[in-house]
C-alpha positions as CSV (number, residue, x, y, z in Angstrom):
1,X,143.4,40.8,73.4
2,X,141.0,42.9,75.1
3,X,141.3,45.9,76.5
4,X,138.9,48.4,78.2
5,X,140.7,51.8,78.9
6,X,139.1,54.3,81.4
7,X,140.3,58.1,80.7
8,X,139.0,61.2,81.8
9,X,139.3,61.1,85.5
10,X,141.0,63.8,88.2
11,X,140.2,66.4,90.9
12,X,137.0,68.7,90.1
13,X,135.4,70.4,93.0
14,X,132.1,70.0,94.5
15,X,129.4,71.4,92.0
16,X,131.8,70.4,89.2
17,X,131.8,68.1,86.2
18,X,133.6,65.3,84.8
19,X,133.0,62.7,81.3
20,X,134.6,59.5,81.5
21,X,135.3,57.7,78.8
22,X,136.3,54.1,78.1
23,X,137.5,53.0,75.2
24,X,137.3,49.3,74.1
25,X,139.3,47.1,71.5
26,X,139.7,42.9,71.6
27,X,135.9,42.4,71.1
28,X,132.8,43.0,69.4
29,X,131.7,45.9,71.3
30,X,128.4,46.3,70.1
31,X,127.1,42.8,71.3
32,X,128.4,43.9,74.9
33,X,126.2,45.3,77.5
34,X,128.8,48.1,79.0
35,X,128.7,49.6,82.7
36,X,130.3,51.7,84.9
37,X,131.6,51.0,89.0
38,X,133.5,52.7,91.2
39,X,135.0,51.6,94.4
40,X,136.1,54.0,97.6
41,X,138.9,53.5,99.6
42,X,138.1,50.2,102.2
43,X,134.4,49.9,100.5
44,X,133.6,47.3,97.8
45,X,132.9,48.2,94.3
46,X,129.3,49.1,93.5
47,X,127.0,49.2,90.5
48,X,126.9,52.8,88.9
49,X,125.8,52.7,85.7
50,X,124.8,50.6,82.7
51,X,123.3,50.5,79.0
52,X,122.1,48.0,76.8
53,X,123.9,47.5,73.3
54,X,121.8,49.8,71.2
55,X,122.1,52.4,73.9
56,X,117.7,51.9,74.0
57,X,118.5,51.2,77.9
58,X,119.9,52.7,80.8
59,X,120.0,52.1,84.7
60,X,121.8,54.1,86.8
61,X,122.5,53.8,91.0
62,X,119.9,55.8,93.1
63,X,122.5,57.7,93.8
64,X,123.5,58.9,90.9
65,X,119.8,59.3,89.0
66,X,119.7,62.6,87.8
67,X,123.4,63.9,88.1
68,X,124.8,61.1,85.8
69,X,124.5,59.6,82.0
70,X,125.8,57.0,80.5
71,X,126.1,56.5,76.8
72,X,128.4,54.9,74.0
73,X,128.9,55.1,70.0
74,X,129.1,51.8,68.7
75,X,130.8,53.1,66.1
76,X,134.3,54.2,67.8
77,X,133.5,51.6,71.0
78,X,133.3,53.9,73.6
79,X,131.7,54.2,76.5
80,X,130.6,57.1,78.3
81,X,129.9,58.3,81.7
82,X,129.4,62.7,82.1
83,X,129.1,63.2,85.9
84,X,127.3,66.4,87.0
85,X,126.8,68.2,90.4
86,X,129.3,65.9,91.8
87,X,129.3,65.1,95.6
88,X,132.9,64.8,97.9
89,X,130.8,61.3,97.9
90,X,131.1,60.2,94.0
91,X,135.4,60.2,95.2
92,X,136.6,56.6,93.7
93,X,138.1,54.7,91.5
94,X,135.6,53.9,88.8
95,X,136.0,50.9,86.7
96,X,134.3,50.6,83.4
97,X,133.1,46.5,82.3
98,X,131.4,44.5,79.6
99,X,129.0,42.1,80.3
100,X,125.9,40.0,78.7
101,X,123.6,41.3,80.7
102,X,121.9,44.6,81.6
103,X,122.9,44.3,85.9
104,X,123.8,46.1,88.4
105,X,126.1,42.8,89.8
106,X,129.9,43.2,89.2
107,X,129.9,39.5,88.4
108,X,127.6,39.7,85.4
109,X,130.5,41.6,83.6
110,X,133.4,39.5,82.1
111,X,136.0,42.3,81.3
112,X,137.3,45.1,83.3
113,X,139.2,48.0,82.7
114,X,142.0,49.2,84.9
115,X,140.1,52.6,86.7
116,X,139.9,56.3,86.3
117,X,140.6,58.1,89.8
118,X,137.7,60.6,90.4
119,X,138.5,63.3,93.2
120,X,135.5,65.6,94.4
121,X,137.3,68.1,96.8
122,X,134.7,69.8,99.5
């Protein structure tokens, strides 16, 4: 069965600093392409990060570049997202996914997780 789990989420004020993590079981993890998405209340879910299976790789949103890194260890298969200087703007739910490909479209990615709330208080 798989299973993404998000983790690491909550309020952090403006300035602040969060790592999400997500860990993964039900698959072999290190032949998955892994991203992050988040998705604000009455908005639809956009692309925030992603990185190749070797970790070689990473894209991240415009605007994100600079305040946010993904990563993963292969070897405990997790994924990771540490979010710097955040914004009242980075507030969503953020989904982490597996996919085949290295894209910023959700439908590229064939398993979800359930979401991490992030709150970034002014």
């Amino acid at each position: 069965q798989v299973q993404l789990v998000e983790s690491g989420g909550g309020l952090v004020q403006a300035g602040g600093s969060l790592k999400l993590s997500c860990a993964a079981s039900g698959f072999t993890f290190s032949s998955y392409v892994m991203g992050w998405f988040r998705q604000a209340p009455g908005k639809e879910r956009e692309f925030v990060s992603s990185i190749t299976w070797t970790g070689t790789t990473t894209r991240h949103a415009d605007s994100v570049k600079g305040r946010f890194t993904i990563s993963r260890d292969n070897a405990k298969s997790t994924v990771y997202l540490q979010m710097n200087s955040l914004k009242p703007e980075d507030t969503a739910v953020y989904y982490c996914a597996a996919g085949h490909f290295l894209s910023s479209s959700p439908n590229s990615y064939a398993y979800w997780g359930q979401g991490t709330q992030v709150t970034v208080s002014s």
